[in-house]
C-alpha positions in Angstrom: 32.3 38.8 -15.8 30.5 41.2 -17.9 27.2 39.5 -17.6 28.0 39.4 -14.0 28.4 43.2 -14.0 25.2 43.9 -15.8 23.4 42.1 -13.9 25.0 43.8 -10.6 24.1 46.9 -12.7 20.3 46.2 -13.3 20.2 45.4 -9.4 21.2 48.6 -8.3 19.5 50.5 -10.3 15.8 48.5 -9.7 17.3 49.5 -5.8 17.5 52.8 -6.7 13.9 53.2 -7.2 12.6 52.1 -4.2 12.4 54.3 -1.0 15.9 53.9 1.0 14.9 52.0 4.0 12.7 49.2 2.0 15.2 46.9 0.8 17.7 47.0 4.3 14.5 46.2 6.4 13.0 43.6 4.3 16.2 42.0 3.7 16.9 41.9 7.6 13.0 40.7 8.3 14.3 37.8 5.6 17.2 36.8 6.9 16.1 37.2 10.9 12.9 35.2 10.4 14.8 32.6 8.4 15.5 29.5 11.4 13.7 31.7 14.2 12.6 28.7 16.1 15.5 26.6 15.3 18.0 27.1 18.6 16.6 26.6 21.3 15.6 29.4 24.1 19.2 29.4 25.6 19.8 30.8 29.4 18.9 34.3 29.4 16.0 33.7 27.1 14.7 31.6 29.7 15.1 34.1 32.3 13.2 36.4 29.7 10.4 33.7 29.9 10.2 33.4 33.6 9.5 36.8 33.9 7.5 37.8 31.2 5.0 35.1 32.4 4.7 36.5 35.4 2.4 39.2 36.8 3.2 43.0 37.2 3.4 42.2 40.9 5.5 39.7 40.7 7.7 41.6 38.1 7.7 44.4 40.5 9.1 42.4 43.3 12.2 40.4 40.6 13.4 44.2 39.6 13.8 45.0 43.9 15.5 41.7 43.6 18.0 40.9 41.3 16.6 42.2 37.8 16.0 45.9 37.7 18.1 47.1 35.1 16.1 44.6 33.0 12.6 45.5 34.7 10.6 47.7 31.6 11.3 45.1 28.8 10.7 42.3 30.8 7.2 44.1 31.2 7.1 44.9 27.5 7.4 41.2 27.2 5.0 40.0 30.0 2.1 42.3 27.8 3.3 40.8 24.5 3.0 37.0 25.7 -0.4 38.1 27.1 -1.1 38.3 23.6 1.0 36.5 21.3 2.0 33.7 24.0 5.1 32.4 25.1 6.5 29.7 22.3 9.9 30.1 21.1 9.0 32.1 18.0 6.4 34.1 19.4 9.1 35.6 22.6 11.9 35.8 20.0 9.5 38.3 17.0 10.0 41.6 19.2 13.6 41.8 18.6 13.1 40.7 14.2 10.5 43.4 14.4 13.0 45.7 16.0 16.2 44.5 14.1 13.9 45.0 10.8 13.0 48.6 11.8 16.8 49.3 13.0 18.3 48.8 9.3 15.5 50.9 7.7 15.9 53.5 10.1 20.3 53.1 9.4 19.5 53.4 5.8 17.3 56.6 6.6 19.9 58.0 8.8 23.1 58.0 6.4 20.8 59.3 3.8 20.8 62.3 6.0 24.4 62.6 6.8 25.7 61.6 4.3 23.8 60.6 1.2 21.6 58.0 -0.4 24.3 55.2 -1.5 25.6 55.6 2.1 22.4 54.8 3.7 21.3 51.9 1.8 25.0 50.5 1.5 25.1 50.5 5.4 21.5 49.1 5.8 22.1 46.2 3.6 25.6 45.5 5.3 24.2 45.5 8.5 21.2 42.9 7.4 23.7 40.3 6.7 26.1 40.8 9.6 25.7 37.7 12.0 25.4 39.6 14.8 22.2 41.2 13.2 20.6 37.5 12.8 22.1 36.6 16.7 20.7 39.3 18.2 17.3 39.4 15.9 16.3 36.2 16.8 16.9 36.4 20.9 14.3 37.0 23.6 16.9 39.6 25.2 16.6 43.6 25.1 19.4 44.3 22.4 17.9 44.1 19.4 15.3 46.9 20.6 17.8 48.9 22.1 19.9 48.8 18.7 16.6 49.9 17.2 16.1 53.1 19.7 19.8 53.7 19.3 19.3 54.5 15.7 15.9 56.3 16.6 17.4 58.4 18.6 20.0 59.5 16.6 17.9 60.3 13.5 15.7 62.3 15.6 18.3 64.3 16.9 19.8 65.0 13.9 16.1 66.0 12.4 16.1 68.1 15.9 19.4 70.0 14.9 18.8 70.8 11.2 15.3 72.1 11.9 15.0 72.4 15.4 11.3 72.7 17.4 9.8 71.4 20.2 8.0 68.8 18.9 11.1 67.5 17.0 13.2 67.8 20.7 10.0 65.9 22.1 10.3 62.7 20.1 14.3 62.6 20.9 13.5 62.8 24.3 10.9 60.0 24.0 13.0 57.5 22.0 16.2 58.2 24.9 14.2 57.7 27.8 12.9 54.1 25.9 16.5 53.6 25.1 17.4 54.3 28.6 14.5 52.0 30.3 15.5 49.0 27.8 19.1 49.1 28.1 21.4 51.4 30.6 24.5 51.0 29.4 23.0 52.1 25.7 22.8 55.5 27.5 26.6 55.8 27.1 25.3 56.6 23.0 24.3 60.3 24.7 28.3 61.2 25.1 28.3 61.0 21.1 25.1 63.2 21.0 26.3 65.7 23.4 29.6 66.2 21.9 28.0 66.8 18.3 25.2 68.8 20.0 28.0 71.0 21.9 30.0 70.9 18.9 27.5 72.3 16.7 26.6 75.2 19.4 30.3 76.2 19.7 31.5 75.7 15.7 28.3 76.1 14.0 26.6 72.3 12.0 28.8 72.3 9.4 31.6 71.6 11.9 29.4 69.1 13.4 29.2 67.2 10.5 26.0 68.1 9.2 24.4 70.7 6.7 22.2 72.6 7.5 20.9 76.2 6.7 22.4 78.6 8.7 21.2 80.0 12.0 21.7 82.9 14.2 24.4 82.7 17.5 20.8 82.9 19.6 19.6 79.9 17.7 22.6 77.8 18.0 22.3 78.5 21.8 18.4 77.2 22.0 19.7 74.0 20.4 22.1 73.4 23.4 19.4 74.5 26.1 16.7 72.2 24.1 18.8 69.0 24.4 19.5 69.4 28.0 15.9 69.7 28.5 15.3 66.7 26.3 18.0 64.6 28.3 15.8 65.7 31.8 13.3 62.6 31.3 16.1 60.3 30.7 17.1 60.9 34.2 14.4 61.3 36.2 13.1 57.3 34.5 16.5 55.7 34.4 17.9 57.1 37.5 16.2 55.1 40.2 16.6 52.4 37.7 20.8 52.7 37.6 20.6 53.6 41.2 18.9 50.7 42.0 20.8 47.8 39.4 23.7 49.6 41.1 22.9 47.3 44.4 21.9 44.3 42.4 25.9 44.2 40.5 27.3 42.0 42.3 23.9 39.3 42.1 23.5 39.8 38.4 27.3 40.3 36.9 29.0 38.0 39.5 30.1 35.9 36.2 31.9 39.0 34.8 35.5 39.4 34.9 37.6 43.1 34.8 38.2 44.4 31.0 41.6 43.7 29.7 43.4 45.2 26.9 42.9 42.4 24.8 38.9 42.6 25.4 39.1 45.3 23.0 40.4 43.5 20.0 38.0 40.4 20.5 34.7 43.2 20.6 34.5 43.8 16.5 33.6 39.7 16.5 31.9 39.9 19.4 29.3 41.9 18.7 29.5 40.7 14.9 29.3 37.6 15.8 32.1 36.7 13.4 35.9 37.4 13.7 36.5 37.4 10.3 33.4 39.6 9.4 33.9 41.9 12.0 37.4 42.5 10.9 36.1 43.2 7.5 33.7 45.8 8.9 36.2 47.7 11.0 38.1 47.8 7.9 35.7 49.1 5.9 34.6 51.5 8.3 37.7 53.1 8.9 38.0 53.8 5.2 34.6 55.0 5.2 35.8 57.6 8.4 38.6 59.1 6.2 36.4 59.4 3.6 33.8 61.3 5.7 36.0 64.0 7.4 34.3 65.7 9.8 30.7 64.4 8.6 32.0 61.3 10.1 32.0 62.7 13.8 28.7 61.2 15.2 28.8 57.8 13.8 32.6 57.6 14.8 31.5 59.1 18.7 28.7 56.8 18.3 30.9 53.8 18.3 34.2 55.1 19.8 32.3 56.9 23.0 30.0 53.7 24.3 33.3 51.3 24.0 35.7 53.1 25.6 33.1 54.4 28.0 32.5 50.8 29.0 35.7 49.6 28.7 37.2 52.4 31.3 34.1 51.5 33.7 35.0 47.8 33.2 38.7 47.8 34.4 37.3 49.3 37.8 34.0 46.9 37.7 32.7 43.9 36.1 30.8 45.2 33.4 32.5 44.4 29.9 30.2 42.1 28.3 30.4 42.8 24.5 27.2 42.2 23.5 26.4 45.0 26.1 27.4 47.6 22.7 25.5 45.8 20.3 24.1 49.2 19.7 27.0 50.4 18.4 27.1 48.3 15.4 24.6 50.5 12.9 26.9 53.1 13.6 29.9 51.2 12.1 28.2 50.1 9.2 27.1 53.9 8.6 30.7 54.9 8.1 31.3 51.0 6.1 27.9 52.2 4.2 29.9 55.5 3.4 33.1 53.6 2.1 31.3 51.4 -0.3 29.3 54.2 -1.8 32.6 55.9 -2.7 33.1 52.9 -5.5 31.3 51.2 -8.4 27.2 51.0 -7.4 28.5 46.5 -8.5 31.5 46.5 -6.9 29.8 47.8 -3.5 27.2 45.0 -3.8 29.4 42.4 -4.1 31.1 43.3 -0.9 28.0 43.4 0.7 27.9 39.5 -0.8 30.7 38.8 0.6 30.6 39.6 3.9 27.1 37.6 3.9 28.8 34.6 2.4 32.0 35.1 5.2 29.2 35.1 7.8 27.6 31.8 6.2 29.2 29.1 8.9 28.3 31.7 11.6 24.9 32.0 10.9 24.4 28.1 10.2 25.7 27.7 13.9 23.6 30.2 15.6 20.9 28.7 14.4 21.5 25.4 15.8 22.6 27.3 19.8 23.0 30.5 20.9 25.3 29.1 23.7 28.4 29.9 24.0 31.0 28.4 23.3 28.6 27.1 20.2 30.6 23.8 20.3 28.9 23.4 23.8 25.3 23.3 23.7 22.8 22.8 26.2 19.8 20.1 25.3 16.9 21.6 27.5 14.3 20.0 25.1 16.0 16.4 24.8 16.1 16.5 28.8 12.4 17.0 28.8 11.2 14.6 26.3 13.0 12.0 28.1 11.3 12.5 31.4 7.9 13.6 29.6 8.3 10.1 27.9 8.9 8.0 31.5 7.1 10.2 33.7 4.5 8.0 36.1 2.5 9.9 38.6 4.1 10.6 42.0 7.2 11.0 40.6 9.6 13.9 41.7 12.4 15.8 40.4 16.1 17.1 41.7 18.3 19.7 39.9 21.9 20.0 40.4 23.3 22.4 40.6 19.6 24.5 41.3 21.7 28.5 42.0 23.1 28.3 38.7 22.9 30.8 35.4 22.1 27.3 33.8 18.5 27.3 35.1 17.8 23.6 34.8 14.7 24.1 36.2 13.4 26.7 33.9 14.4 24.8 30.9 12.9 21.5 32.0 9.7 23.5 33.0 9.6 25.4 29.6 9.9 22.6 27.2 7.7 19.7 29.8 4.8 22.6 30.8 3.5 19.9 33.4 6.9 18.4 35.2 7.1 15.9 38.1 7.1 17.6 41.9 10.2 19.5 42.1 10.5 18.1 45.7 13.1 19.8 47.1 11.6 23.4 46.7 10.2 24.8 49.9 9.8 28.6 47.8 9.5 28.9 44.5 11.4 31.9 42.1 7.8 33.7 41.4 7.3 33.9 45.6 10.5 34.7 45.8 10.9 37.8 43.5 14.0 35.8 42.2 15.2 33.7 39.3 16.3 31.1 41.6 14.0 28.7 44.2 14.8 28.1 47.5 15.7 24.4 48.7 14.3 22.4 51.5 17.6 23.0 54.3 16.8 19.3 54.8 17.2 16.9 52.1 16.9 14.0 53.4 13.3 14.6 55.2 11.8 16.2 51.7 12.9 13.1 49.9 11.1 10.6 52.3 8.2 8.4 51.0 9.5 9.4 47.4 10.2 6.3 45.4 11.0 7.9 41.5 13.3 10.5 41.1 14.0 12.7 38.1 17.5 13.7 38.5 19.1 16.1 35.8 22.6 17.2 36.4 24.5 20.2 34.6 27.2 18.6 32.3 28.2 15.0 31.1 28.3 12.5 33.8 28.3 8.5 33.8 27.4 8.6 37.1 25.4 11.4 38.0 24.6 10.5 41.5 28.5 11.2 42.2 28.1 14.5 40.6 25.5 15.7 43.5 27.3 17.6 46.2 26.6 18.5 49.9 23.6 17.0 51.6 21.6 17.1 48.6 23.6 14.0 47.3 24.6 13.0 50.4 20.6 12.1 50.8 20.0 11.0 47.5 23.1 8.7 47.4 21.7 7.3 50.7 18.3 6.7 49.8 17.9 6.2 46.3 20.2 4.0 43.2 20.6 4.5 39.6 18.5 3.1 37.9 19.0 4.2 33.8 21.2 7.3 32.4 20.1 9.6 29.9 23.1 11.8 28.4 21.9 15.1 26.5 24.6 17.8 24.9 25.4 19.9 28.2 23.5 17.8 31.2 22.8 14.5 32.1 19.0 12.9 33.1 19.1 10.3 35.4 16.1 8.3 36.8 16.2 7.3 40.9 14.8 4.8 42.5 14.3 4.3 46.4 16.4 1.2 47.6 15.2 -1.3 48.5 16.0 -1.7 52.2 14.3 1.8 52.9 
C-alpha cells in the first residue's frame, strides 16, 4: 500500500504542474475517441444524417416541419459533413471535440469558484463518467450543449467579478449558441439569474463568489448588463420555441408525463450508470455542504433545469433525461469540491473507481447506443445481406415505414446505392420530413416487380405475416417467401412474384 500511495503521490503532484484544464480534456479526448466507430449510428443519429446531408433549403423546409428545435445544429452538421463527410466517425467527432473542451472548461471553472483541486478533481470525474463517453461519441446536440453550458457559466462568472462589456458580450454569445443548440438547456439561465440577482441584492460574496468589492451603483449595472445580455437569447430562440411549440406533439409523441419516480432513475440516466450515478450524487452532496454558499450556482445549475423540466413534464411530455445532460458538469463541480477536501491519493483513487464502476457500461455503449442495450438494432447486417443478393430491378418494402426506427434510413446509410424503394411516391427530402410518403395503392406500385427486399422491424419467422393493412395485403397476394434473414432488431426477407401472376 505504501508504494501504491507514492506512486498516487508522484501522480498528483506531476498533475499539479500542468495547466488545470490539460489533463480533464485530454483524458476525455482519450476515453471518447476510444471505440468511436464501434456502435453503430442508432436512430436519432440517423435522423442527424438525413438532415445534415441535405441542403439549406431542404433543412429549411424539415425545421417548418417536424424538426425546428433541432434546426441550427443540424445546419452545423450539414457544413461539417461538407467537409469532413458523413461516415460514422467523422458525424460523431463534433460532440468528442465538444465533450473534450467541456471538461477543460469544468476544470477551469471550479478553479474559479472554488479552487484548483476542485477544478481538476471535477474535470477528471466527469472524463470517466459513462455518460461523458455516451454522449461524446453521438451525432446528437448534447454533447455541444454540455460544452456551451459550461461556457456560459464561466463567462458569467468572469462577467460578475470583473464586469465590462466585452466580458457581458461573450456571455451573451455562448447563451444564444446554447439556446439555438438545445432549448431546454436554456432552463441553466434560472441558475444564472438567481446568482446574478443574488449578487445585486447581497453583494458576490453572498453569491458565492469573491470578488473585490464594488459600489451599490455597480452592483446595479451588473443586473441591467445581464438582462441586456439575455435580449439575443430571445429574440434567436424565440421563434425557434415558438415554433417547436407546434411541432410537440409530431416530435415527442413517444414521451410519456413525468412521474415521481422519473426523478430517482435521472442520476443513471444521464450517467449512464445507476451505480455511478449514485456514487456522484453522493459525492456531490458532500461536496454542497462542504461549499456553503459557494456552492449556490453549481447546486441551481443542476437543481433549477431538473425540476424546471420535471414541473413542465407532469403537464406535457417532455421528460426525457438525457434532455439535462447539461447538468452533469455541474454535479461533478460540487463532487470535484468534495474530493479535494481529502488526501490529493485518496481523491484519485475515487476518481479510479468510479471509472472502473462505469467499466461494463462503457463496454456496452460501445457495442449499441439503443436502448434497452440488450436490444440492438442491426442496420449494417440488414444491408450487407441485401448488398450481397441485390440483382438489378430489384425493389424494396419497409414495414413499418412511419416509425422512429427509420428502416429506410439505416438501410440507405450503410447500402449507399439500395434497390427501388417502390412503394415511395414522395421522398422525406421533398417532403421537408423524416418520413416518405407511400403509394395509397399497393398493389398497383408493386406490379411488374418480381424481387422484393422486404425488411421488417423486429424478429419474425414469417415476415410476410408481420406486414399489416394493404401493404401486406398486396404483398401476401402477389409475392412468397422465398429465404429469411434474421438480424438483432429486424428481419430481411427476400420476395418473389408467384408464379401464377
Amino acid at each position: 500500500m505504501g508504494g501504491l500511495s507514492e506512486s498516487t503521490g508522484a501522480a498528483w503532484e506531476h498533475l499539479r504542474r500542468l495547466p488545470v484544464w490539460l489533463a480533464p480534456a485530454l483524458l476525455t479526448l482519450a476515453v471518447t475517441l476510444t471505440g468511436l466507430g464501434s456502435a453503430q449510428l442508432w436512430r436519432d443519429e440517423l435522423a442527424t444524417w438525413s438532415a445534415a446531408t441535405r441542403s439549406p433549403a431542404d433543412l429549411a423546409r424539415l425545421a417548418g416541419t417536424i424538426d425546428a428545435a433541432t434546426g441550427p445544429y443540424y445546419l452545423l452538421m450539414h457544413g461539417w459533413t461538407a467537409v469532413f463527410g458523413d461516415s460514422t466517425i467523422a458525424l460523431r467527432a463534433p460532440a468528442v471535440l465538444a465533450m473534450t473542451v467541456a471538461a477543460g472548461l469544468l476544470a477551469v471553472l471550479g478553479a474559479r469558484l472554488v479552487d484548483r483541486r476542485s477544478g481538476l478533481f471535477a474535470g477528471l470525474l466527469f472524463a470517466v463518467l459513462p455518460g461523458t463517453s455516451r454522449y461524446g461519441q453521438e451525432a446528437r446536440p448534447y454533447a455541444l450543449a454540455t460544452m456551451l453550458a459550461v461556457l456560459a457559466t464561466l463567462l458569467l462568472v468572469t462577467a460578475l467579478r470583473r464586469p465590462s462589456w466585452a466580458r457581458w458580450a461573450g456571455y451573451a454569445a455562448a447563451v444564444a449558441a446554447l439556446g439555438l443548440i438545445h432549448l431546454i438547456a436554456l432552463t441553466l439561465l434560472a441558475a444564472h439569474a438567481l446568482v446574478v440577482l443574488l449578487a445585486w441584492w447581497r453583494g458576490p460574496a453572498e453569491a458565492g463568489f469573491a470578488t473585490r468589492d464594488h459600489p451599490t451603483a455597480e452592483r446595479d449595472r451588473r443586473v441591467w448588463r445581464w438582462v441586456v445580455a439575455v435580449v439575443p437569447v430571445a429574440l434567436l430562440a424565440g421563434p425557434l420555441l415558438l415554433k417547436a411549440r407546434t411541432q410537440q406533439s409530431r416530435q415527442l409523441n413517444w414521451v410519456n408525463l413525468a412521474r415521481l419516480d422519473d426523478l430517482t432513475a435521472l442520476p443513471g440516466g444521464v450517467a449512464q450508470s445507476s451505480v455511478v450515478g449514485g456514487l456522484l450524487v453522493g459525492v456531490a452532496a458532500l461536496g454542497a455542504a462542504r461549499l456553503g454558499r459557494r456552492a449556490l450556482l453549481p447546486v441551481s445549475a443542476v437543481l433549477l433545469p431538473v425540476l424546471l423540466l420535471f414541473a413542465a413534464g407532469t403537464v406535457v411530455p417532455l421528460w426525457v433525461p438525457r434532455y439535462l445532460v447539461f447538468v452533469v458538469p455541474f454535479a461533478c463541480l460540487l463532487a470535484g469540491a468534495a474530493l479535494a477536501a481529502v488526501a490529493a491519493p485518496v481523491a484519485l483513487v475515487v476518481v479510479v473507481l468510479a471509472g472502473l464502476l462505469g467499466l461494463p457500461d462503457q463496454a456496452a455503449l460501445r457495442r449499441t447506443h439503443e436502448w434497452p442495450r440488450s436490444a440492438p438494432v442491426d442496420y449494417a447486417g440488414a444491408a450487407r445481406v441485401i448488398g450481397d443478393g441485390q440483382r438489378p430491378g430489384d425493389a424494396v418494402v419497409y414495414s413499418p415505414r412511419h416509425s422512429w426506427l427509420f428502416l429506410d434510413l439505416g438501410i440507405e446509410y450503410h447500402l449507399g446505392d439500395p434497390p427501388r424503394d417502390v412503394l415511395v411516391t414522395e421522398d422525406e427530402v421533398r417532403r421537408g420530413d423524416l418520413w416518405a410518403a407511400e403509394c395509397p395503392r399497393p398493389a398497383q406500385c408493386l406490379a411488374g416487380t418480381s424481387r422484393v427486399w422486404l425488411v421488417v422491424a423486429g424478429r419474425h419467422a414469417e415476415p410476410l405475416a408481420a406486414v399489416p393493412g394493404a401493404k401486406g395485403d398486396a404483398l401476401r397476394a402477389q409475392f412468397t417467401v422465398t429465404q429469411v434473414w434474421p438480424r438483432p432488431g429486424l428481419t430481411v426477407a427476400l420476395l418473389t412474384s408467384r408464379p401464377d401472376r
